[in-house]
N, C-alpha and C positions, 0 to 999 in steps of 0.2 A: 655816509662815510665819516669816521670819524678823524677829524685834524685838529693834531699839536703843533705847536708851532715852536719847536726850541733846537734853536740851532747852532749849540755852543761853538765858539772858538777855541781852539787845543791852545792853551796858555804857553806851553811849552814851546811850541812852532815859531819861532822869529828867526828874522833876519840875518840876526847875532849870532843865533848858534844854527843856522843854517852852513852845512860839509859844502865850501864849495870846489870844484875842480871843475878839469876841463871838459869832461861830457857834461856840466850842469850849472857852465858858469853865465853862457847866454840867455838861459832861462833865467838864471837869481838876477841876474843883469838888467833885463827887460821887466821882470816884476819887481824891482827896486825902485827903475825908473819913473812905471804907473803906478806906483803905491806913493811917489812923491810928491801927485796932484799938481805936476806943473802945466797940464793939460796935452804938452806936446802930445803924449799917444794915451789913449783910450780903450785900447780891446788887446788883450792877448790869450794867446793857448797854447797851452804848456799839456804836452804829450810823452808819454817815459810807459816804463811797465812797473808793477805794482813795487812799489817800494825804495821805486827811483826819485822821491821827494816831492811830489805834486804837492799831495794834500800839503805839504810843510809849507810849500810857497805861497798856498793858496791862502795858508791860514795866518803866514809873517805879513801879508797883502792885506790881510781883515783886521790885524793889531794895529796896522801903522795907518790906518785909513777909520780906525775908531771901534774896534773890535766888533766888526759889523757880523751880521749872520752869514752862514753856507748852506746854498742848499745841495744837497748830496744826496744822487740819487742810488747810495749805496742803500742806503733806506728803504728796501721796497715796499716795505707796509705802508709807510708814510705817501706813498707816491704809487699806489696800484689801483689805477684806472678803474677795475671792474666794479659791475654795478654801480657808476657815477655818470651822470649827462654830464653836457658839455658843460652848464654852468658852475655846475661844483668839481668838475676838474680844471678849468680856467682858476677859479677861487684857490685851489692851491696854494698860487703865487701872489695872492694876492696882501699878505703880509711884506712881500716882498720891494711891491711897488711904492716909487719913492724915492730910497733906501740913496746913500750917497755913490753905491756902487753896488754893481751886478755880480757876485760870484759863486762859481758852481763847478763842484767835484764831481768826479765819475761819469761823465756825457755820454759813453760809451755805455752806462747801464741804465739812458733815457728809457721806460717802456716802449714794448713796440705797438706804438697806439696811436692811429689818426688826430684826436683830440689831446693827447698830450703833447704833440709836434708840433699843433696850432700853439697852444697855450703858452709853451717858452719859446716859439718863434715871437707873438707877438709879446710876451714881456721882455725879449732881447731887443726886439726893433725902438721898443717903448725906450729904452736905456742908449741904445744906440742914437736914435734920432736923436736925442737928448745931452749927446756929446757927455754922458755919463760914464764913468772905468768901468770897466769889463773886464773881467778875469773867467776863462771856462780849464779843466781840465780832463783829460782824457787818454785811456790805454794810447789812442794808435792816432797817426794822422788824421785832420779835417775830412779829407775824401774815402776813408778807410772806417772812419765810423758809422757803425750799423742802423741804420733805420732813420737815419737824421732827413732834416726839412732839406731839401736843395739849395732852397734861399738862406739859411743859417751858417750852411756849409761856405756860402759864397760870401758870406760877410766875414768868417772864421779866415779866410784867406784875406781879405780883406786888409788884416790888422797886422799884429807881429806871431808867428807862430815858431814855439822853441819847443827841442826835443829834450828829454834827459835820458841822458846815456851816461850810465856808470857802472858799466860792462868790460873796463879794462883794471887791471889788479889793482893799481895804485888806487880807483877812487874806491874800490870793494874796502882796502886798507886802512885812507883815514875814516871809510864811514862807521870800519868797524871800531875801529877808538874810539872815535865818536859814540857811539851806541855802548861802549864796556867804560867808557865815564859820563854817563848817564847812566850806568847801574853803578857806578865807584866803585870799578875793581879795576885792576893795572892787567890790561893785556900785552903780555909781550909778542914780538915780531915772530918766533917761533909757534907760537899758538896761535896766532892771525894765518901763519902759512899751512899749517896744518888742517886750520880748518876751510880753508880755500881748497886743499888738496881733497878733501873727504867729505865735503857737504855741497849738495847742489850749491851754485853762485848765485843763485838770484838770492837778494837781501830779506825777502819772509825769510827762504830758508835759513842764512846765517844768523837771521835775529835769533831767531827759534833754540841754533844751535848754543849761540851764546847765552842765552836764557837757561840751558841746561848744564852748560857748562859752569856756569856764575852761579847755579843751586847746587850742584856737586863740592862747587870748592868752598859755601858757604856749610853745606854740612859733615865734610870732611876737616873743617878749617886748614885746609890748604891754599898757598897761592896758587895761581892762575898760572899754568903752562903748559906745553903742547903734551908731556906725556900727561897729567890731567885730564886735559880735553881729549885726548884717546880715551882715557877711562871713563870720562861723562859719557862719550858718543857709545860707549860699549853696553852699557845700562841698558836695563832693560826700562823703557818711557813712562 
């Protein structure tokens, strides 16, 4: 099996320019707190649906603590069991061990694999006993993810566990400003409602929208407004 081991930090993902509101203030709240190494708390898991700002927390948590690695097992070449014994899928992790803190995106895309359930059970317990920070991320609650150890599950409960929820308009609003300056272009409130009105809600899909929208008005040289973003969305892709 062949393993890389590069598990960059997104530069961009901090604290600072972390959207917060109120479906996602608990979570930035709880991972400020354990990214401040005052040891008070040690383990959290932070659950949302894709594009509700995990990976962002997970990665403002790996700057302020020394831009440490992620493992992510969105990766699945990096992390696909087959054809490997137990010792070179334990070895995995094994870059890992150590490390000033435990953090890990995607939990919900663990393989479904006997020996990969041992292998980050025992490098979570390794970090745990160790009164080491923990960060884990994942789609859906502790009990609700698929294939997990029992006893990981029980430690996940264990700690502080926060949902992100920004599934009501206002936080869809500033994230999407947030996202249309981070491409430097002025979204007005009329083109924010327009495209709430006319594009799935979940945030891939408005990024997506605003990405074509933001290529429209850069090759038309047009500002950015709702009848615009009607004519992006009309385009053929």
């Amino acid at each position: 099996m062949q393993q890389t081991f590069d598990f960059p930090v997104i530069p961009k993902y901090r604290f600072d320019n972390f959207v917060v509101c109120g479906g996602n203030e608990t979570a930035y709240r709880f991972a400020l707190k354990l990214a401040s190494g005052d040891g008070t708390e040690n383990l959290l898991y932070i659950h949302g649906p894709e594009g509700s700002g995990k990976t962002h927390l997970l990665s403002a948590v790996a700057e302020r603590l020394g831009t440490l690695p992620v493992i992510t097992f969105a990766d699945e070449e990096r992390y696909d069991p087959a054809g490997a014994d137990g010792d070179s899928v334990s070895s995995l992790f094994d870059p890992f061990r150590g490390l000033p803190a435990l953090l890990v995106d995607d939990l919900q895309l663990l393989p479904d694999d006997d020996r990969m359930r041992v292998a980050l059970w025992q490098l979570f317990n390794e970090f745990y006993t160790a009164g080491t920070p923990i960060v884990m991320t994942g789609s859906l609650p502790p009990k609700e993810l698929p294939g997990l150890d029992g006893h990981l599950v029980s430690r996940l409960l264990w700690g502080l566990v926060a949902p992100l929820d920004i599934s009501d308009d206002d936080s869809r609003r500033m994230i999407m400003k947030k996202l249309a300056a981070d491409r430097q272009i002025v979204l007005p409130a009329d083109a924010i409602d327009y495209l709430l009105v006319h594009v799935p809600r979940d945030i891939p899909s408005l990024r997506a929208a605003l990405d074509r929208v933001s290529r429209f008005s850069l090759a038309t040289g047009r500002k950015v407004s709702a009848r615009l973003a009607r004519e992006a969305l009309a385009t053929v892709p």
